[in-house]
N, C-alpha and C positions, 0 to 999 in steps of 0.2 A: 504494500500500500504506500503511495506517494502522494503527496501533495500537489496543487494544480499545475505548479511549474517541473512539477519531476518526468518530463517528456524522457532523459537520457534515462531512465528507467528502465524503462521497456526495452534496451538491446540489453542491458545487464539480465531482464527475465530469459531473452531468447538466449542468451549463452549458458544460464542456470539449467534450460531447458535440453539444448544440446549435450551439453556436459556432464551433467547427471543424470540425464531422461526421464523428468520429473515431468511433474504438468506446473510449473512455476507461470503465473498469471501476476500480472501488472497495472494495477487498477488507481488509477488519476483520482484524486478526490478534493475537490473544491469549488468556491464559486468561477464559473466557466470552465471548470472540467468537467469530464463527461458521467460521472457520478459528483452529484451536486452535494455538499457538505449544509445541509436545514438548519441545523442549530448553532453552527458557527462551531462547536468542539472539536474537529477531528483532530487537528495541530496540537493542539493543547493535550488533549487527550493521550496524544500517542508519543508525545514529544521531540517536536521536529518539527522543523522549519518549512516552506512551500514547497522547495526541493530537495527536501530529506524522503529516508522511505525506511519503513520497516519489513524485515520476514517473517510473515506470522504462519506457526505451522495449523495443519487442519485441524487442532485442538485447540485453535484463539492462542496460543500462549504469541507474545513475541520473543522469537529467536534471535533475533538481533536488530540490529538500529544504526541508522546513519543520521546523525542531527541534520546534515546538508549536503549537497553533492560536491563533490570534488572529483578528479583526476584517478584518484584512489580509490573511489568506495567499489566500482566494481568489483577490481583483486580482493579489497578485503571483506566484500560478499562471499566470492568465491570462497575466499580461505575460510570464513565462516560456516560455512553450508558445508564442506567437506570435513569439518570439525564435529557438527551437528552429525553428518550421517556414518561417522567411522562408529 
């Protein structure tokens, strides 16, 4: 889950997807993206920025967290999720 400016998200899911052969989904959420944020909490809620994003596994828990995007978070998704599935 990402915030409305986390468009560089979405290739980070597709290489989550490749990579591990998960069904890894990448979902925009705010005002003007394409899942609209009603109450104004998601940010807050989840902790992170517009284009931050977190991994939440199919149990709600979150797995990990990027307060914003940088250069890096992809890798350190990746190293993340390979940590989670060993």
């Amino acid at each position: 889950l990402t915030g409305a400016l986390g468009e560089p998200w979405k290739k980070v899911a597709q290489s989550l997807r490749e990579r591990f052969g998960l069904d890894v989904q990448c979902h925009l959420i705010g005002q003007g993206a394409p899942l609209d944020d009603y109450e104004g909490t998601f940010l807050k809620r989840y902790g992170i920025q517009q284009d931050g994003a977190v991994l939440v596994r199919p149990d709600g828990w979150v797995a990990w967290r990027a307060l914003r995007w940088s250069d890096q978070a992809g890798p350190r998704v990746v190293d993340a999720l390979s940590k989670i599935l060993a």
